[in-house]
N, C-alpha and C positions, 0 to 999 in steps of 0.2 A: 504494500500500500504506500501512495507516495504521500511524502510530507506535502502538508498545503502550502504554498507559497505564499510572500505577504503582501504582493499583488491579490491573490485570491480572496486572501481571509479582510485587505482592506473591502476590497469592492462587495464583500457580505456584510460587512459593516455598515457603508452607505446602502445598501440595499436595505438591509434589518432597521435604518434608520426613516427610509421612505416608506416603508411599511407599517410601523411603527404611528407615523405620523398621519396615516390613513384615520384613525380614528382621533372622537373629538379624548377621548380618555385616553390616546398615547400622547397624544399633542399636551394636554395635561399635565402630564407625568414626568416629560422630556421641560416643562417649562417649571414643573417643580424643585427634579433635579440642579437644574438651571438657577434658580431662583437660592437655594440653599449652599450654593459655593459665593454668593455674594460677588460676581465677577466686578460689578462698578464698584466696588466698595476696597478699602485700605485693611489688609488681615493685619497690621502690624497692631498688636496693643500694649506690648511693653513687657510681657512674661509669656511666660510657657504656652499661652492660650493661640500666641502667634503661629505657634508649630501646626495647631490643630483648624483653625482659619486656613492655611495656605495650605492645608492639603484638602481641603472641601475646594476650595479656588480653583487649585489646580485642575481635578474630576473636572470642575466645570466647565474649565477652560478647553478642554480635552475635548469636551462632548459638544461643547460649541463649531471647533474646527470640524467635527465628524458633523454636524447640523449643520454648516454653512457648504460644503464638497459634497454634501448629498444634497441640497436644494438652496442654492441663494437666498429663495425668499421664505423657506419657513423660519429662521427667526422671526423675521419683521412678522410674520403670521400667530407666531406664537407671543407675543407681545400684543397685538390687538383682540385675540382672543381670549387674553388673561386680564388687560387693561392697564397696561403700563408696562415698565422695566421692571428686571429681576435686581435684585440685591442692592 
């Protein structure tokens, strides 16, 4: 059996991500995520809590670049169906 490649495993990514966004409660889910990494926001707060801020951030950040390469416009979609910006 051959290993997947990561040409492969990205394009199931974006795929799993347009799929996903098919419904109103993945689009939901994907803006919740979203919304809990705080991506407009500063994780700095001056102790240990910094560590655990910037790694929610990070996921988020992550899943934004995988949300913007599988569709342009579901961000902005997912912001007017929520009602604003995340974090």
């Amino acid at each position: 059996m051959r290993k997947p490649k990561v040409v492969d495993i990205d394009q199931q990514l974006l795929d799993d991500i347009r799929n996903v966004a098919l419904s109103g409660a993945g689009r939901r889910l994907l803006f919740y995520v979203l919304s809990m990494g705080n991506i407009y926001s500063t994780s700095f707060t001056g102790n240990s809590e910094t560590f655990f801020k910037e790694g929610r951030r990070a996921v988020a950040l992550e899943l934004l670049d995988l949300i913007n390469d599988a569709d342009p416009n579901l961000y902005i979609k997912l912001q007017q169906e929520q009602g604003g910006t995340d974090g």
